[in-house]
C-alpha positions as CSV (number, residue, x, y, z in Angstrom):
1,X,0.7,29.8,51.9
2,X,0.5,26.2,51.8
3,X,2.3,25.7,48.1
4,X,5.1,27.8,49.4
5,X,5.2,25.7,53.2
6,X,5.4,22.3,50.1
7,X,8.0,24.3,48.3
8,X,10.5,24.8,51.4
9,X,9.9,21.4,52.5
10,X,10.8,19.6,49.5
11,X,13.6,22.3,49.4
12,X,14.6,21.8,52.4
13,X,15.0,17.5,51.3
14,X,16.7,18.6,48.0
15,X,19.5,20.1,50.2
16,X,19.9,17.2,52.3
17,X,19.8,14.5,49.5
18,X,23.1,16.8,47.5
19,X,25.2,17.9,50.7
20,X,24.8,14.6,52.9
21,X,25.0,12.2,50.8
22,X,25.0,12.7,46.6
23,X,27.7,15.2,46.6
24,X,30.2,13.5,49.1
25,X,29.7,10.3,47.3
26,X,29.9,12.1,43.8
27,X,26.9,10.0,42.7
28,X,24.8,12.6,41.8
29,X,21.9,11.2,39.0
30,X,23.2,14.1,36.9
31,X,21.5,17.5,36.2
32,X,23.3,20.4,37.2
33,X,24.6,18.5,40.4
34,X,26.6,16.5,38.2
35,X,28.8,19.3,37.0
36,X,29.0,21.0,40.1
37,X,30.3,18.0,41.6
38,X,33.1,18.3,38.8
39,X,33.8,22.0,39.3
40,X,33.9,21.6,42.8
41,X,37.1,18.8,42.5
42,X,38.7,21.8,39.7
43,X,38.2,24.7,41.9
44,X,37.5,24.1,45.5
45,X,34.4,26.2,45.4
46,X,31.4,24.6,46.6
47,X,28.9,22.7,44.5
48,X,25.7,25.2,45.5
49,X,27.3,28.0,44.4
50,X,28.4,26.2,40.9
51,X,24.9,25.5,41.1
52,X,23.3,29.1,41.2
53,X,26.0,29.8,38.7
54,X,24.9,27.9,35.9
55,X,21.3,28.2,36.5
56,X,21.5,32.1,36.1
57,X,22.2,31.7,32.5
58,X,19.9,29.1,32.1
59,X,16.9,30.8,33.2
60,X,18.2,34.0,30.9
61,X,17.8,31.0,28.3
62,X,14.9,29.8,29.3
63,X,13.0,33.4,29.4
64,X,14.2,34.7,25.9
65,X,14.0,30.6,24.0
66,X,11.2,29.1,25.6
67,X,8.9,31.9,27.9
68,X,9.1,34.7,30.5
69,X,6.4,32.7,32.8
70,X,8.5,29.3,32.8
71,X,11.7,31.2,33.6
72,X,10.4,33.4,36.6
73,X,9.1,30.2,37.8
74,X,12.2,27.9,37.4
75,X,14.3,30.8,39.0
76,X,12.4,30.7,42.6
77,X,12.3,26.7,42.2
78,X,15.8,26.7,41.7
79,X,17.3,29.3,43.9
80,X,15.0,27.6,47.0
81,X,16.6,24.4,46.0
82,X,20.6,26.0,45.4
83,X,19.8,28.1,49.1
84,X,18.9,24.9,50.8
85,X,22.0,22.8,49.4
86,X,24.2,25.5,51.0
87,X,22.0,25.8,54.1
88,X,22.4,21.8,54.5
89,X,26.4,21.5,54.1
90,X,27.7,19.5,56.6
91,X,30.8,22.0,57.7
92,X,27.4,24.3,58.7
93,X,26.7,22.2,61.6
94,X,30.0,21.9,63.5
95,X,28.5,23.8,66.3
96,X,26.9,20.4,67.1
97,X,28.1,18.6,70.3
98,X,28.1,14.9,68.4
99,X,29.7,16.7,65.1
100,X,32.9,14.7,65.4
101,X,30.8,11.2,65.5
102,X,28.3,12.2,62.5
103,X,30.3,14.3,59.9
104,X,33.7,12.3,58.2
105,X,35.6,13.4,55.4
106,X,35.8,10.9,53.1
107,X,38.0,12.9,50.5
108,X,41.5,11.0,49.4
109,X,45.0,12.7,50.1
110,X,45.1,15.7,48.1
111,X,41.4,16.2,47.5
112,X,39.4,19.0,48.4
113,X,37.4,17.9,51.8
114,X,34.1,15.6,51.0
115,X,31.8,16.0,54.4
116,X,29.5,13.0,54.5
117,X,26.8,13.0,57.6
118,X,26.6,9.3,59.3
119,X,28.4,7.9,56.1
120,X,32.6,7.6,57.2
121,X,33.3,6.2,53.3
122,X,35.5,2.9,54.8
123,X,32.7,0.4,54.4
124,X,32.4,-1.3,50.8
125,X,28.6,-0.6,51.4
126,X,28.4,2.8,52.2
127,X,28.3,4.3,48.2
128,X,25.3,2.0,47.7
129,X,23.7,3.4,51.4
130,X,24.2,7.0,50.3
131,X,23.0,6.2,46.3
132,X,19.8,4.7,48.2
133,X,19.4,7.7,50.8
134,X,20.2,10.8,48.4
135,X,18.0,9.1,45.4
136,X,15.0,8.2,47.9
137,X,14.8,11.5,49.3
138,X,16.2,14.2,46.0
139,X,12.8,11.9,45.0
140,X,10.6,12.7,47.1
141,X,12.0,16.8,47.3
142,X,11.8,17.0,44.3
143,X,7.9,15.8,44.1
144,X,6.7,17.7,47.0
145,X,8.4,21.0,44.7
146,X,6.2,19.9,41.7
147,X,3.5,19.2,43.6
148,X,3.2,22.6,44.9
149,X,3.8,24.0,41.2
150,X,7.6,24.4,41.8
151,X,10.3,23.6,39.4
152,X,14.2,23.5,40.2
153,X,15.2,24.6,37.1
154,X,18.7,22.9,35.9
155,X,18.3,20.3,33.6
156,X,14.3,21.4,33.3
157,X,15.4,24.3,31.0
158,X,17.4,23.0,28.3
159,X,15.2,20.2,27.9
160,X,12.0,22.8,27.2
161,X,14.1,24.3,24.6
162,X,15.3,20.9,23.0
163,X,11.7,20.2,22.9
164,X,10.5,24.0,21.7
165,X,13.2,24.0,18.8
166,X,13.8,19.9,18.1
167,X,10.3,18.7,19.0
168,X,11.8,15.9,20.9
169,X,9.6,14.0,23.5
170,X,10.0,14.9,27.2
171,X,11.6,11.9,28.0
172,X,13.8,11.6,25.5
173,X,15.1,15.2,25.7
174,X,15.8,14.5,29.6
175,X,17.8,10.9,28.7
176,X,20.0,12.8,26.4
177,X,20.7,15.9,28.9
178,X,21.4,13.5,31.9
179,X,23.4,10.8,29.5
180,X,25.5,13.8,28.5
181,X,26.1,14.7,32.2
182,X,26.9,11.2,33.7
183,X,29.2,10.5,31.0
184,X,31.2,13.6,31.5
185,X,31.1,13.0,35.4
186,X,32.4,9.4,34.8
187,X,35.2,10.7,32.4
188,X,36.2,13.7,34.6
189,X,36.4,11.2,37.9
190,X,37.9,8.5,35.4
191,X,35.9,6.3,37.5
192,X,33.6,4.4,35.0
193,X,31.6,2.6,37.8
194,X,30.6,5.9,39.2
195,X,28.3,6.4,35.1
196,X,26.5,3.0,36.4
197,X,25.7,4.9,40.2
198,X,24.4,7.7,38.5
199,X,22.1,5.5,36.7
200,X,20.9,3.3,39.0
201,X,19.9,7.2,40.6
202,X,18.6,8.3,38.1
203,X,16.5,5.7,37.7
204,X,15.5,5.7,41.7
205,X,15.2,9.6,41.8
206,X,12.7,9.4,39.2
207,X,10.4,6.8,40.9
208,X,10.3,9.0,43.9
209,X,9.7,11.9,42.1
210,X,6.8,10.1,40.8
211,X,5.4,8.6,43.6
212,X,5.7,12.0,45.4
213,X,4.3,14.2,43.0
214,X,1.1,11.7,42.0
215,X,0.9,9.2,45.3
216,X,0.4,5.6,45.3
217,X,-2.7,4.9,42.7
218,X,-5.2,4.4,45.0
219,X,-8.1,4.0,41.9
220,X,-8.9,1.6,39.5
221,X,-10.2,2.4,36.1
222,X,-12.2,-0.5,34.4
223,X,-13.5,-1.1,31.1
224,X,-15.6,-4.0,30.3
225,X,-16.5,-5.6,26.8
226,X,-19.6,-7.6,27.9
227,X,-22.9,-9.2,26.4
228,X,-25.0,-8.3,29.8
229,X,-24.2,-4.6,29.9
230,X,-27.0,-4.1,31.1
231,X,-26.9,-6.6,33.9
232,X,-23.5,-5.9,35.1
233,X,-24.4,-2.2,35.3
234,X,-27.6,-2.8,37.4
235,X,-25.0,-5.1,39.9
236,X,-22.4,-1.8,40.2
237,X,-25.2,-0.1,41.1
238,X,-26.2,-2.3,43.7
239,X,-23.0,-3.4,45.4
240,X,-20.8,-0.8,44.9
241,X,-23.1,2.2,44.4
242,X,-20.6,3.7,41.8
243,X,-21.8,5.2,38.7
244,X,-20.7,3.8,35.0
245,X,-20.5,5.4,31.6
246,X,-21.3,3.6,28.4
247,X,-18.6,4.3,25.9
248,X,-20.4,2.9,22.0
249,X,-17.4,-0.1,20.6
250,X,-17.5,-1.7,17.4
251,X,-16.3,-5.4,17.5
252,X,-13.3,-5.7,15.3
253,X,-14.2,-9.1,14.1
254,X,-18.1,-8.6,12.6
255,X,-18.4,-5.4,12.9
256,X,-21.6,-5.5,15.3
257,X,-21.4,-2.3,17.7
258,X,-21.0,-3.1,21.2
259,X,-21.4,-1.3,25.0
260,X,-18.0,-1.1,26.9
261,X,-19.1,-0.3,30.3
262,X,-16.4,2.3,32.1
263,X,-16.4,2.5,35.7
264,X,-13.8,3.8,38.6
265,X,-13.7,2.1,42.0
266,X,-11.2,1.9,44.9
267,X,-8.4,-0.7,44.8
268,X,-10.2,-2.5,47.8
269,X,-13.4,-2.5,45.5
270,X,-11.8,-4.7,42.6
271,X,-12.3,-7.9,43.8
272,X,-16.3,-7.0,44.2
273,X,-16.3,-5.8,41.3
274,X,-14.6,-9.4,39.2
275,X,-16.9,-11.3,41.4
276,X,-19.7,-9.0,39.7
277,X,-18.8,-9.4,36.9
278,X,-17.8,-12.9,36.6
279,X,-21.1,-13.8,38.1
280,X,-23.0,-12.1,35.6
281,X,-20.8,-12.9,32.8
282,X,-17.9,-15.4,32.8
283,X,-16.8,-14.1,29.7
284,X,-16.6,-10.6,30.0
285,X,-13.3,-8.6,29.0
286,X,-12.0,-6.3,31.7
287,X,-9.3,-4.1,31.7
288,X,-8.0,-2.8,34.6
289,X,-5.5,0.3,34.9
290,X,-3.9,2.4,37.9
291,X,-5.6,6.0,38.1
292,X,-3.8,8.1,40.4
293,X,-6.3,11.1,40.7
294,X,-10.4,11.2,40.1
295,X,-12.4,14.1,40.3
296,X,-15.9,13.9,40.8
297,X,-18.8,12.3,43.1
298,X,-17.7,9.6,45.4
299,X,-14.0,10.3,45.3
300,X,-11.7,13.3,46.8
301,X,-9.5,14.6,44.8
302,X,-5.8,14.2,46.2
303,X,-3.7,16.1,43.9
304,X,-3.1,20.1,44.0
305,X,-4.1,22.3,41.0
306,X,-2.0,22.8,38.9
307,X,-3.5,26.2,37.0
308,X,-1.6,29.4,38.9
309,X,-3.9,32.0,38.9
310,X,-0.6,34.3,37.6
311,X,-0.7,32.7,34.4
């Protein structure tokens, strides 16, 4: 029950982050948004429907190219998401008393209507405000739905299959799809500075999504290339009653095989742990990286499971 609560609630921010402020603003960071956005200036037919329209043959796609099990699971994602961005359009809440004050249209003469909430479109600053607020929290949606095992389909599914056929990395499957998108939203719009927008969205959307999906790293892991292994070990032990692992090096200048002690500790640990160390052995090599998740004794694990017992 709780994956599904996740699911609606980061749903339920992936409609705001598209009706209130991407889609008025047409800076959406690509994806299926981005054409909607297009269709939507052609046609007059709302962007979430242009959205559940193209990611019905997508999924078909995705179930006969890439799997049956990452289909059905990109089609709930995805049609949570496309439910929520009609749910969320601003014309939906004209029953409000304030609805005057906090819905504008910011459309020009002859467009088809562009509701923005608390955004009126006549300030220089407001693009930048809504590229901030849709980016920030389509981020965060869209982590909380991965988090919880969701997906939202879209761009997701021809990526798998440039991957699965091309064997193209994630990342660079995903720049090409979105470059692709933006490009053709900037030509369309024949409004060049709306291709930079999307980027700088892109670029923010993805950083949320991060930071949603994994947290803030909240653990260090530390090697250590030291001549008092042994010492320095005893000292963890000690002061920070954390447990270490000797990993067997071989020096790369003579050869002569060497301990590289490995060890996790909380951020607010670090600095005991360099004074440890530095005491012990002012010439000890540390290495110090972010670990956002650690399973095991002395630490709780933060992050959901990712293994669905349908698989």
């Amino acid at each position: 029950m709780g994956d599904y609560s996740g699911m609606v609630a980061g749903s339920l921010l992936f409609g705001i982050a598209y009706s209130w402020f991407l889609f008025p603003f047409r800076v959406s960071p690509g994806g299926v948004g981005g054409l909607a956005q297009v269709l939507y200036r052609v046609t007059g037919v709302t962007e979430s429907i242009w959205m559940f329209g193209f990611n019905i043959p997508l999924f078909v796609l995705a179930m006969m190219l890439v799997g049956r099990q990452f289909g059905l699971r990109s089609f709930v994602g995805s049609m949570l998401s496309n439910a929520m961005c009609w749910l969320m359009l601003p014309s939906h809440f004209s029953f409000l008393p304030d609805y005057p004050d906090l819905v504008h249209n910011i459309a020009a003469a002859g467009e088809p209507a562009r509701l923005a909430v608390f955004l009126t479109g006549r300030d220089p600053t407001d693009i930048l405000l809504a590229s901030i607020a849709g980016s920030t929290i389509l981020g965060i949606g869209l982590g909380m739905i991965f988090r919880y095992r969701g997906s939202t389909g879209g761009t997701d599914i021809p990526v798998a299959i440039l991957r699965k056929y091309t064997g193209l990395s994630i990342s660079t499957g995903y720049w090409i799809v979105e470059s692709v998108i933006i490009l053709t939203v900037g030509v369309a719009f024949g409004d060049p500075p709306l291709v930079i927008w999307a980027y700088l969205n892109l670029f923010l959307c993805s950083r949320m999504t991060d930071l949603a999906a994994e947290g803030m790293p909240y653990v260090k892991a530390v090697s250590i290339i030291s001549n008092k292994p042994d010492e320095i070990r005893d000292g963890i032990f000690e002061k920070l009653d954390r447990g270490v692992t000797f990993l067997k090096a071989e020096g790369g200048y003579n050869r002569r095989p060497k301990d590289v002690i490995f060890v996790c500790v909380h951020r607010r640990q670090v600095r005991i742990l360099q004074h440890i160390v530095r005491s012990i052995d002012p010439h000890a090599f540390m290495v110090l990286s972010d670990a956002y998740d650690v399973m095991g004794y002395g630490f709780r694990q933060r992050t959901i499971s990712y293994d669905d017992p349908l698989d």
